[in-house]
Structures are given as C-alpha cells and as structure tokens.
N, CA and C atoms as a LAMMPS dump frame, in Angstrom:
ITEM: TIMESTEP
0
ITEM: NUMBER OF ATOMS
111
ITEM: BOX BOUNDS ff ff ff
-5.0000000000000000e+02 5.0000000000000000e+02
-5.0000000000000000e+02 5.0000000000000000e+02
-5.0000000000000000e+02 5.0000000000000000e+02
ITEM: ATOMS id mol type element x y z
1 1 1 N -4.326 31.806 -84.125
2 1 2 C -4.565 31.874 -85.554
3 1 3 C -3.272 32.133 -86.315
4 2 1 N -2.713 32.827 -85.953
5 2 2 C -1.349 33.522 -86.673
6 2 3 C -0.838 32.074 -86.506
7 3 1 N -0.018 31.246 -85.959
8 3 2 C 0.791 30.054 -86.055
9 3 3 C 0.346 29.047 -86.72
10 4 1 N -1.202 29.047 -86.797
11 4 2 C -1.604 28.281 -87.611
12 4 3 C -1.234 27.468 -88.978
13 5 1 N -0.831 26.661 -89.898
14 5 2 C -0.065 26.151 -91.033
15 5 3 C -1.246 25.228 -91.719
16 6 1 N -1.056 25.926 -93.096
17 6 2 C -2.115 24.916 -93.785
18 6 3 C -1.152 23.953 -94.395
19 7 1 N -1.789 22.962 -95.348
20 7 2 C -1.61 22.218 -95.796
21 7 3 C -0.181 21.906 -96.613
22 8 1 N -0.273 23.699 -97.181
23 8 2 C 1.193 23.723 -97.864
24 8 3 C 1.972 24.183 -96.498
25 9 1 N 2.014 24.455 -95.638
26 9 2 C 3.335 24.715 -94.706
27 9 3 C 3.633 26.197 -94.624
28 10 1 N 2.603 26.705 -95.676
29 10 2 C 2.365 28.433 -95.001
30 10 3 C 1.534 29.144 -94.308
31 11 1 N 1.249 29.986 -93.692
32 11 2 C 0.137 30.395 -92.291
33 11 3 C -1.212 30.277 -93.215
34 12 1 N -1.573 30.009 -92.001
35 12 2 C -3.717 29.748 -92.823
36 12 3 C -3.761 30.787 -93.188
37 13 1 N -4.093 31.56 -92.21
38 13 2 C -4.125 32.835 -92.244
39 13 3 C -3.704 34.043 -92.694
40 14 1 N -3.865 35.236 -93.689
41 14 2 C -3.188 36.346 -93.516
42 14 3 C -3.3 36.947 -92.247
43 15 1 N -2.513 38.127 -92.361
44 15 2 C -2.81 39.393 -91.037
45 15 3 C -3.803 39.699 -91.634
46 16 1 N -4.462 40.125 -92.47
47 16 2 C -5.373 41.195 -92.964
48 16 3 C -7.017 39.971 -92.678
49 17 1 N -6.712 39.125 -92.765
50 17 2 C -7.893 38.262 -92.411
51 17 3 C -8.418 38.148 -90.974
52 18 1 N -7.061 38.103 -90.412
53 18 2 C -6.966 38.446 -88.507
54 18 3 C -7.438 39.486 -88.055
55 19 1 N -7.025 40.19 -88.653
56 19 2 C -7.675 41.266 -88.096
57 19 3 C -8.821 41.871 -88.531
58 20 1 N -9.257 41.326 -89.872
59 20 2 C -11.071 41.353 -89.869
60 20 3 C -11.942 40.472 -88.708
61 21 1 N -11.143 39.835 -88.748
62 21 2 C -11.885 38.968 -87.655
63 21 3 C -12.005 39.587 -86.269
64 22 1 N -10.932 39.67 -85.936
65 22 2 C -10.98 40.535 -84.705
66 22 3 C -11.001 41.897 -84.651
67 23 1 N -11.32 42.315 -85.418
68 23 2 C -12.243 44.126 -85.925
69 23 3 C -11.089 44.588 -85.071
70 24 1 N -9.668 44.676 -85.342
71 24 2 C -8.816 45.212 -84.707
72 24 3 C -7.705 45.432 -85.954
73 25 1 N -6.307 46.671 -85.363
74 25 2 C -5.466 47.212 -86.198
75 25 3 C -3.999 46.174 -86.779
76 26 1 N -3.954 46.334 -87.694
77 26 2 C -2.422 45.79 -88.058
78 26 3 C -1.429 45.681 -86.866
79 27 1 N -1.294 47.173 -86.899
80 27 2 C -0.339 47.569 -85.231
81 27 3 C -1.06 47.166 -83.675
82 28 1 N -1.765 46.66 -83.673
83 28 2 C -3.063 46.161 -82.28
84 28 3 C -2.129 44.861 -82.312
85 29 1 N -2.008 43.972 -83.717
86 29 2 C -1.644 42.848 -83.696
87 29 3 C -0.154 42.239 -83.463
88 30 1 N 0.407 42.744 -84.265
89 30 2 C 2.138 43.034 -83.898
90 30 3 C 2.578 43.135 -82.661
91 31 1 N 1.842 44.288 -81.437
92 31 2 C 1.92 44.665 -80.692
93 31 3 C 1.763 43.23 -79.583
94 32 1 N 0.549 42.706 -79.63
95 32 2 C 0.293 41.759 -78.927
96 32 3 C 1.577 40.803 -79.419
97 33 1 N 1.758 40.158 -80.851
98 33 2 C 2.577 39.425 -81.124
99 33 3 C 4.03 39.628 -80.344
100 34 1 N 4.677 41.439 -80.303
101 34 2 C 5.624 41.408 -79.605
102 34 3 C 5.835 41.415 -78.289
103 35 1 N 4.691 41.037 -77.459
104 35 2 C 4.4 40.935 -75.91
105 35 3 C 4.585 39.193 -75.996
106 36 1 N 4.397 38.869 -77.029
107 36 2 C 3.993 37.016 -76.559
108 36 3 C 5.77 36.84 -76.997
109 37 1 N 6.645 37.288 -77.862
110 37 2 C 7.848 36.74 -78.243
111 37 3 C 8.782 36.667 -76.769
C-alpha cells in the first residue's frame, strides 16, 4: 500500500489511512518499513 502512486504521482495512500486499515501504530509501520529498506 505505502508504494502505491495515484494518478497524480503521489502515494494513494496516507500513513494515517494505513494504519486504520491495519488497526496498527504509526511507529508499528515505520518499523516494518525500516526492516524492508
């Protein structure tokens, strides 16, 4: 979801949408993000 790019060439997505979705923390997400870099 996060890499995702809409139409204009900026993320679909916010963080704050991500992580409603996945009923998880700001820092939950980052965290994972800095395991995948």
């Amino acid at each position: 979801m996060y890499e995702e790019l809409g139409d204009d060439g900026r993320r679909r997505y916010t963080l704050n949408q991500i992580t409603a979705e996945f009923g998880v923390t700001r820092p939950t997400i980052y965290r994972h993000l800095t395991k995948s870099s």
